[in-house]
C-alpha positions as a Markdown table, in Angstrom:
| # | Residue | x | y | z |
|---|---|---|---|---|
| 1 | Unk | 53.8 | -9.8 | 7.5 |
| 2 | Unk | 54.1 | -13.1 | 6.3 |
| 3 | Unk | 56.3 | -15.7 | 8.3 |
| 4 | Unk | 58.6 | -16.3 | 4.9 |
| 5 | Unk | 58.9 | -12.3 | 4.7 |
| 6 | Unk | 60.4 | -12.1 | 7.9 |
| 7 | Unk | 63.9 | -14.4 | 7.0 |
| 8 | Unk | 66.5 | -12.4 | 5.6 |
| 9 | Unk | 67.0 | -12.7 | 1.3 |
| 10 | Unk | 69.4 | -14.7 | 0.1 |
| 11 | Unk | 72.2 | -11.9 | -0.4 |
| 12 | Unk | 71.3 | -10.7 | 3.1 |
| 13 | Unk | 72.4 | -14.1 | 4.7 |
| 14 | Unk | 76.1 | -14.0 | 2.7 |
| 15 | Unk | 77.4 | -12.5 | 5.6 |
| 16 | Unk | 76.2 | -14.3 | 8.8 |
| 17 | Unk | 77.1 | -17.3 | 6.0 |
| 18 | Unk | 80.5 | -16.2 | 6.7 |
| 19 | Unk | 80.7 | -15.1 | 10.1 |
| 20 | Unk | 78.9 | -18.6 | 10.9 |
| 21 | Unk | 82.1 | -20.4 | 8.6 |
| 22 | Unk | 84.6 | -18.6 | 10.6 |
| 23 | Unk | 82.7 | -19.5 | 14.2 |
| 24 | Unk | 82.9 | -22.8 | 12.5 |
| 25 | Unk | 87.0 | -22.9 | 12.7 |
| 26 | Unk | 86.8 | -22.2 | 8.1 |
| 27 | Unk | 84.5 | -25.0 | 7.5 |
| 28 | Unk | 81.6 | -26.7 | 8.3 |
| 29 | Unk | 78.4 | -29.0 | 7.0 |
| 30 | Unk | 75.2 | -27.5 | 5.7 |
| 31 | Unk | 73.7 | -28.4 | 9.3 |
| 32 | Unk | 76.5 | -26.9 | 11.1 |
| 33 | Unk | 76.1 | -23.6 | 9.1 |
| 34 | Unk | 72.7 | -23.1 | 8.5 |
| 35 | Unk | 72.3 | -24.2 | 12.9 |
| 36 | Unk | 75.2 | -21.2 | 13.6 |
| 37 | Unk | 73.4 | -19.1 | 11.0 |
| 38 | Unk | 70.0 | -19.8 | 12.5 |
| 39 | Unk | 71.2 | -18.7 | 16.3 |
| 40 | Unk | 72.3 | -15.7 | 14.5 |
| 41 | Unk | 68.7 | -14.8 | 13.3 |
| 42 | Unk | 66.9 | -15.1 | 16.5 |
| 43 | Unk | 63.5 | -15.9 | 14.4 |
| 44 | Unk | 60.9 | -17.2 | 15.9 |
| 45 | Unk | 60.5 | -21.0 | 15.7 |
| 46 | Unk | 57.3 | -20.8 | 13.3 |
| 47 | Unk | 58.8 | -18.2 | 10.9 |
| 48 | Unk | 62.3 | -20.8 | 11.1 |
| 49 | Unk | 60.1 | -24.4 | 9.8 |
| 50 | Unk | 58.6 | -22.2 | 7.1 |
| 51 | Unk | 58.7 | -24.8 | 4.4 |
| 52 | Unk | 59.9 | -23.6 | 1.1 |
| 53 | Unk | 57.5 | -25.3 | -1.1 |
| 54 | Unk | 55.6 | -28.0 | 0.9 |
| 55 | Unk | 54.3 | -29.8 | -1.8 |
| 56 | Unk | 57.4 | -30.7 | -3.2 |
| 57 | Unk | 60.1 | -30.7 | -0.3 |
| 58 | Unk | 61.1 | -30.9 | 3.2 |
| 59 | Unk | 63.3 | -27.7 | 3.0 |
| 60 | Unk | 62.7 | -24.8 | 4.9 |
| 61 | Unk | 62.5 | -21.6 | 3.4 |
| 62 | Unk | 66.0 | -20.4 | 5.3 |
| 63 | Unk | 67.5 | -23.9 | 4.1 |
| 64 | Unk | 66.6 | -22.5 | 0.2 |
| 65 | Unk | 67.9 | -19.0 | 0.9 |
| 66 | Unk | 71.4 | -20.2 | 2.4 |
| 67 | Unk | 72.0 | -22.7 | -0.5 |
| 68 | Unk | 71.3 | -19.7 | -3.0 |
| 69 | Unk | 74.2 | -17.9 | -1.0 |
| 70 | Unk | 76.8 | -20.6 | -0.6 |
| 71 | Unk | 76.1 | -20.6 | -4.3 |
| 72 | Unk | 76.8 | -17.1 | -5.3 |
| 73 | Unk | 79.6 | -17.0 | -3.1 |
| 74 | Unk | 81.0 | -20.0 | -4.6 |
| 75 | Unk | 81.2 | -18.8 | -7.6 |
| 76 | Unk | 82.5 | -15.4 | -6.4 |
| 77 | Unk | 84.9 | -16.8 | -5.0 |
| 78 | Unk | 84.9 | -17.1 | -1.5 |
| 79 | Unk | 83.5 | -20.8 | -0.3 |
| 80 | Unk | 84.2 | -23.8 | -1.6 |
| 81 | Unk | 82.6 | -27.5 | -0.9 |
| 82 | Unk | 84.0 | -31.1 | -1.2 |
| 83 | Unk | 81.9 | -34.1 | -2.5 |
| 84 | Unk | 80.7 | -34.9 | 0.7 |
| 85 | Unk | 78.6 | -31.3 | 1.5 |
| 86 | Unk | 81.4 | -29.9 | 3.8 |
| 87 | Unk | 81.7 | -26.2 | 2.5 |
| 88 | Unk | 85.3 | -24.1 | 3.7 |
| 89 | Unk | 86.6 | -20.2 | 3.3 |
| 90 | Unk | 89.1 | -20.7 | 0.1 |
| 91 | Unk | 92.4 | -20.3 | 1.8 |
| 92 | Unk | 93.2 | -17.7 | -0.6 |
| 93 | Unk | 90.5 | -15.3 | 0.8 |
| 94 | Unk | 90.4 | -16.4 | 4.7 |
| 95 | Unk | 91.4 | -12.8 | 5.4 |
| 96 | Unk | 87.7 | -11.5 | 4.1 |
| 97 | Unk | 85.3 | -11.3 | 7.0 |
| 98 | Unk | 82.3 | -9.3 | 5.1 |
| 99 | Unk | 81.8 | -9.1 | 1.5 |
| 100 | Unk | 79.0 | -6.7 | -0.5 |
| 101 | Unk | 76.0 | -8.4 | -1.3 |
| 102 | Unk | 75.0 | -6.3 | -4.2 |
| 103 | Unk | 78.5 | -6.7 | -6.0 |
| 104 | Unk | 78.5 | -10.0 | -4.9 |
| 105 | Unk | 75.2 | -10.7 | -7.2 |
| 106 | Unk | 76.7 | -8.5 | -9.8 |
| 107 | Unk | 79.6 | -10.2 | -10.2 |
| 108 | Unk | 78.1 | -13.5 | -10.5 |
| 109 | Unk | 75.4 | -12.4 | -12.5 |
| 110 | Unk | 77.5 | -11.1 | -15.2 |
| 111 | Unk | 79.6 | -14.3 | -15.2 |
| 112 | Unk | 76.6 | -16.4 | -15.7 |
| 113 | Unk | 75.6 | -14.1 | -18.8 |
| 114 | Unk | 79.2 | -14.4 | -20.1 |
| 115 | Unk | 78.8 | -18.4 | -20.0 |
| 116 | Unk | 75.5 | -18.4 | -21.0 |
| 117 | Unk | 76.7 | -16.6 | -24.3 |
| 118 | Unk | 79.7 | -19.3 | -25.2 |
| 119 | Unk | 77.1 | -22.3 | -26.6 |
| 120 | Unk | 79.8 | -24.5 | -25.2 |
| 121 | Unk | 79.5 | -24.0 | -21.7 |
| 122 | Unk | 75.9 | -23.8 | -21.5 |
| 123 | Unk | 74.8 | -25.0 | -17.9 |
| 124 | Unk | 78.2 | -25.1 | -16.3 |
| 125 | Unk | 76.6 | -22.8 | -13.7 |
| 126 | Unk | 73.6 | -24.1 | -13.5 |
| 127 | Unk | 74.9 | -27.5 | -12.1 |
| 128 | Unk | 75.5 | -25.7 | -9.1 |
| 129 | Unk | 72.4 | -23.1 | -8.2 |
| 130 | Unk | 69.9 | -24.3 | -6.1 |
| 131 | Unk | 66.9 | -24.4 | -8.2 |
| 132 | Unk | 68.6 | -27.0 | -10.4 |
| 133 | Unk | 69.2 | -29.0 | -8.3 |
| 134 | Unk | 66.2 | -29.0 | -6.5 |
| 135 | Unk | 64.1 | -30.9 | -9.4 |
| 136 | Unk | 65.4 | -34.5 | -8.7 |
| 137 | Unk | 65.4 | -33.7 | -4.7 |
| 138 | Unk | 61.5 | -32.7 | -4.7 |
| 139 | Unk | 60.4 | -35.5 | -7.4 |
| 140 | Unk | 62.4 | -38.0 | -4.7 |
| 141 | Unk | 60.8 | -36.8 | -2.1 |
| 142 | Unk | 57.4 | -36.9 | -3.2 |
| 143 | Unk | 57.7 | -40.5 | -3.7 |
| 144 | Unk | 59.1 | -40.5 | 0.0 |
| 145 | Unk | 56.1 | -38.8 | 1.0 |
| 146 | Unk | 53.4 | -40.0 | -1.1 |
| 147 | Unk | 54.2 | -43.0 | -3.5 |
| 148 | Unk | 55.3 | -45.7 | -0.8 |
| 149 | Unk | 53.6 | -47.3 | 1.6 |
| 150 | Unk | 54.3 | -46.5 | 5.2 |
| 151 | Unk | 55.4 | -50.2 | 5.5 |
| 152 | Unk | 57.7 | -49.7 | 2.3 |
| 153 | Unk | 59.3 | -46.6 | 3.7 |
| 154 | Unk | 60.5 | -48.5 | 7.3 |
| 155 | Unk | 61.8 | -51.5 | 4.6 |
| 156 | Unk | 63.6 | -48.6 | 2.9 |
| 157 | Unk | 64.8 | -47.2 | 6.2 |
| 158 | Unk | 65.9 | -50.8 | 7.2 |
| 159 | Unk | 67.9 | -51.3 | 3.7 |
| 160 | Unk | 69.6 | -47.9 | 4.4 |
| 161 | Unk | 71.1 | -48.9 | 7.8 |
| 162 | Unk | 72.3 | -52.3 | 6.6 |
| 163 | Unk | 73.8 | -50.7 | 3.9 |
| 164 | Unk | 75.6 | -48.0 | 6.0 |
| 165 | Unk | 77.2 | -50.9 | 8.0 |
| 166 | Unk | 74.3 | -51.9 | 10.7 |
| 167 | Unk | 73.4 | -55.8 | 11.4 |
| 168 | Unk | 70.7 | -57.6 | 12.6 |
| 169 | Unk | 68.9 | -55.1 | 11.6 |
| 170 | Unk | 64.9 | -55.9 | 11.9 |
| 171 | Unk | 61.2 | -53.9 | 11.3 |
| 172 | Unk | 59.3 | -54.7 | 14.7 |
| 173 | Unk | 56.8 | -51.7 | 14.4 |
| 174 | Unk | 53.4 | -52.6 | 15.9 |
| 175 | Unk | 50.8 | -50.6 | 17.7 |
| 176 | Unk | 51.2 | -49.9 | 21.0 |
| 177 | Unk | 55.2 | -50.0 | 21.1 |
| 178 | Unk | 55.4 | -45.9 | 21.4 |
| 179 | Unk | 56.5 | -45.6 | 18.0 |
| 180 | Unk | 59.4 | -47.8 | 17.6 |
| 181 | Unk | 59.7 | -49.6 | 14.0 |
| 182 | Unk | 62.9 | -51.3 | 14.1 |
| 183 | Unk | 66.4 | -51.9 | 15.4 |
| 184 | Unk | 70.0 | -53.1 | 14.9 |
| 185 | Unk | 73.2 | -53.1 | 15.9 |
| 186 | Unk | 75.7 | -50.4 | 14.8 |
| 187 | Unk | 79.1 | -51.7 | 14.4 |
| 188 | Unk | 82.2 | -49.4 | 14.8 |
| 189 | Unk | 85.6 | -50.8 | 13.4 |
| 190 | Unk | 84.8 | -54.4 | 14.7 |
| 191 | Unk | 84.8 | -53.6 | 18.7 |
| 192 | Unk | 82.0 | -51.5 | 19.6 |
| 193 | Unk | 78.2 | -52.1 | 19.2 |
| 194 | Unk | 75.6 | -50.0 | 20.2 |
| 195 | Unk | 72.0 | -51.3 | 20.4 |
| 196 | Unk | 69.5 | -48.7 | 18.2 |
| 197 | Unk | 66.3 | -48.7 | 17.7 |
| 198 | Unk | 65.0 | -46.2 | 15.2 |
| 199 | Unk | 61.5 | -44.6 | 14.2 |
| 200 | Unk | 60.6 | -43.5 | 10.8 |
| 201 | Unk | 57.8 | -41.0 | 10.1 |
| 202 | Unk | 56.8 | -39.5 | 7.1 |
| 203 | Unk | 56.5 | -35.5 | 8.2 |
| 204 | Unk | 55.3 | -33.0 | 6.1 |
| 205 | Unk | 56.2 | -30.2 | 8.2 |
| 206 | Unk | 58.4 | -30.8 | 11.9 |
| 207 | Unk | 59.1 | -33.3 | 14.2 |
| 208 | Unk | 58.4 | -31.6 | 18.0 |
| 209 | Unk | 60.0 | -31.8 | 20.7 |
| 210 | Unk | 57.3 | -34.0 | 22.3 |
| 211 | Unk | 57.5 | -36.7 | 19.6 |
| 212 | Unk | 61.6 | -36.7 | 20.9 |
| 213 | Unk | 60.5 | -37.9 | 24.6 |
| 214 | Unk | 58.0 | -39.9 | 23.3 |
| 215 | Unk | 60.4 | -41.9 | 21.5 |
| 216 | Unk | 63.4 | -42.0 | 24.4 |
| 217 | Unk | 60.5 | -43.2 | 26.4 |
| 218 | Unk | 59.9 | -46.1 | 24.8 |
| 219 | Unk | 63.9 | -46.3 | 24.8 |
| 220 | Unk | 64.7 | -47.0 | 28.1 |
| 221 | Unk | 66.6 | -49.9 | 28.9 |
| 222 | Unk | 66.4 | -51.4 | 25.6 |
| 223 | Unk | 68.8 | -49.9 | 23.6 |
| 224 | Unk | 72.1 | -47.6 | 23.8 |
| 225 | Unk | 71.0 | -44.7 | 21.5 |
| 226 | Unk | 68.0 | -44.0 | 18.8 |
| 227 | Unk | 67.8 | -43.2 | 15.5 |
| 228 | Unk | 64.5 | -41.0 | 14.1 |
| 229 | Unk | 64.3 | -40.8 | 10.3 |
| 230 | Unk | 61.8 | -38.6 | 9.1 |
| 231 | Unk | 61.2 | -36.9 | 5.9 |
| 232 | Unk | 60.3 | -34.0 | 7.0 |
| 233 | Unk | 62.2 | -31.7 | 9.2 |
| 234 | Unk | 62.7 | -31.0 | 13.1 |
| 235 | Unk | 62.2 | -28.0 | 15.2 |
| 236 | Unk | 65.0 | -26.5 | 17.3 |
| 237 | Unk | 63.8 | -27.9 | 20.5 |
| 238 | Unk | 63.9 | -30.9 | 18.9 |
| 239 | Unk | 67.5 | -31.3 | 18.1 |
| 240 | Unk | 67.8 | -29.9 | 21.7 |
| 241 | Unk | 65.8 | -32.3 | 23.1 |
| 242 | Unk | 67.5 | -34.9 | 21.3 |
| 243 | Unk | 70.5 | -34.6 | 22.4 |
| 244 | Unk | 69.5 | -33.2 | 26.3 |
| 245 | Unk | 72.6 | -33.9 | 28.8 |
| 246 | Unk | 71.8 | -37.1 | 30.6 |
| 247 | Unk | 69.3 | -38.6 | 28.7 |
| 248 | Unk | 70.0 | -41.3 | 25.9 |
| 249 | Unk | 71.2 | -39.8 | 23.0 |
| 250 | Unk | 68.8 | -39.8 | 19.6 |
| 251 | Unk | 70.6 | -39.0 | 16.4 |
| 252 | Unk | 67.9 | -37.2 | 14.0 |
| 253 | Unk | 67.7 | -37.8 | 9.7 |
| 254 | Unk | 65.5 | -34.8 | 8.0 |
| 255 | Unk | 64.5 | -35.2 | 5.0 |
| 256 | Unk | 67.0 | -33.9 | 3.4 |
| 257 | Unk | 69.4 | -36.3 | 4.8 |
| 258 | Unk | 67.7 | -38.7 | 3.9 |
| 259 | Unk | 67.6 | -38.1 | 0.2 |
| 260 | Unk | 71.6 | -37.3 | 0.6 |
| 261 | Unk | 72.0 | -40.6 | 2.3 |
| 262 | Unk | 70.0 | -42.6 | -0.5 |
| 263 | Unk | 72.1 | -40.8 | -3.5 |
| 264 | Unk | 75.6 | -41.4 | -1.5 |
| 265 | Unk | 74.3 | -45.4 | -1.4 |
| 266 | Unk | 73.1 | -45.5 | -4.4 |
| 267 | Unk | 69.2 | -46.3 | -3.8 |
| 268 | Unk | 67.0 | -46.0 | -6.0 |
| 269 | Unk | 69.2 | -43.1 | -7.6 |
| 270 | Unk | 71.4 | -43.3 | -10.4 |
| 271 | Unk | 73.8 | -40.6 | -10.6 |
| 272 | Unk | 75.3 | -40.1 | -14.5 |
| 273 | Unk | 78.9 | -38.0 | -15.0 |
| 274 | Unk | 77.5 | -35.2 | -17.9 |
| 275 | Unk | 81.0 | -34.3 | -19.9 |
| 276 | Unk | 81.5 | -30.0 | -19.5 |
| 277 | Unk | 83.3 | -28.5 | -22.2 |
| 278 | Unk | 84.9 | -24.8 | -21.5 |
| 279 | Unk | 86.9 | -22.7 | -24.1 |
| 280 | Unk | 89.9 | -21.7 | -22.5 |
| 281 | Unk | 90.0 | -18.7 | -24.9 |
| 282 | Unk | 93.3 | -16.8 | -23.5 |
| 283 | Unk | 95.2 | -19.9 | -25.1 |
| 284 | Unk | 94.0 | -19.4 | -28.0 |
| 285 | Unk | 94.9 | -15.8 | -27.8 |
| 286 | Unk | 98.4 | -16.6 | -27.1 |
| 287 | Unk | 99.5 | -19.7 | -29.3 |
């Protein structure tokens, strides 16, 4: 059986979507659910960093499958998510612990053919589903992956952290320092800084755990924390090892986070507010 056969479809993760929501306290990040969703699963490691399409993306397979249920529940319904990727149980249907998949897709199915039939409101469902918005992510990150230079991508990763609030922020990579390409100081409300020095690697597929040590070796007594920025994605013992009790803390950036991070700043991204037009069709039946 192929590895991608083995994860659950997409209607088939609505519920341990749910479950993993509720574990969550009602709301939670993408990473937050799809890490709940993935204990849940108890796949194997290889058949979890299946890529979706590796060519064009970082996302796993699971990663595509979970953002095709948050959708149709969405629009069912159920979830809801702010501007900033945190998805919550409506408070209106906290009470619902399990839905039906199949009426689920019905449901939203149906509404999609209604909206696609009123010319007006053409594409106010697509905005949302994942394949849609999948197109700018995968042409971004092929020019992550394959249209910069390795020594462009660190002064991209450099730009990033000044422009998330880090100073002195400098590209020191050379051979022979374990990986290392830069570091800076991370301010937090004007009385703490913390010392990081980040690596940035562009992945096609996963970041080991063995990459992890490799990099808090070269850590040691040189900074407070590290940062590894990679555009691909990381195995589970990765994020483990990263953040292992008693050993300096690594904060991890897939690729995914990566492209969020660039489109929140602003780089190289220009983000344009479309006007959606809906025909609210009972007030015309009642003026």
């Amino acid at each position: 059986m192929a590895k991608d056969q083995q994860i659950p479809q997409f209607h088939e993760l609505m519920n341990p979507l749910l479950k993993a929501l509720r574990d969550l306290g009602g709301s939670g990040s993408i990473a937050e659910i799809g890490t709940k969703v993935t204990e849940s699963l108890e796949l194997p490691e290889s058949v979890l960093n299946t890529l979706h399409n590796p060519e064009k993306s970082s996302q796993t397979e699971l990663e595509y499958r979970l953002a095709w249920a948050r959708t149709y529940l969405k629009k069912f319904g159920v979830l809801n998510n702010s501007n900033r990727g945190v998805w919550v149980i409506v408070p209106e249907q906290q009470h619902v612990e399990t839905v039906d998949p199949p009426d689920v897709v019905k449901t939203v199915q149906e509404l999609h053919r209604r909206e696609r039939s009123t010319k007006e409101s053409i594409g106010s469902i697509d905005e949302d589903l994942p394949e849609a918005a999948e197109n700018w992510r995968a042409s971004l990150h092929q020019v992550l992956t394959k249209g910069m230079s390795p020594d462009a991508f660190e002064r991209l990763v450099k730009r990033m952290l000044r422009e998330s609030g880090f100073v002195k922020v400098e590209v020191t990579g050379r051979s022979g320092d374990c990986g290392i390409d830069g570091k800076g100081i991370m301010q937090i409300g004007g009385l703490l800084n913390f010392h990081v020095m980040f690596q940035c690697k562009r992945y096609q597929g996963s970041v080991s755990p063995s990459a992890i040590r490799d990099f808090r070796g070269a850590l040691v007594g040189r900074a407070d924390r590290g940062l590894f920025v990679t555009t691909g994605t990381f195995t589970s013992e990765a994020t483990k090892e990263a953040t292992r009790d008693g050993a300096p803390p690594i904060d991890l950036m897939d690729g995914e986070q990566l492209i969020d991070k660039l489109k929140e700043l602003g780089l190289g991204i220009r983000t344009e507010m479309v006007e959606r037009v809906d025909i609210d069709e009972d007030w015309f039946k009642n003026i």
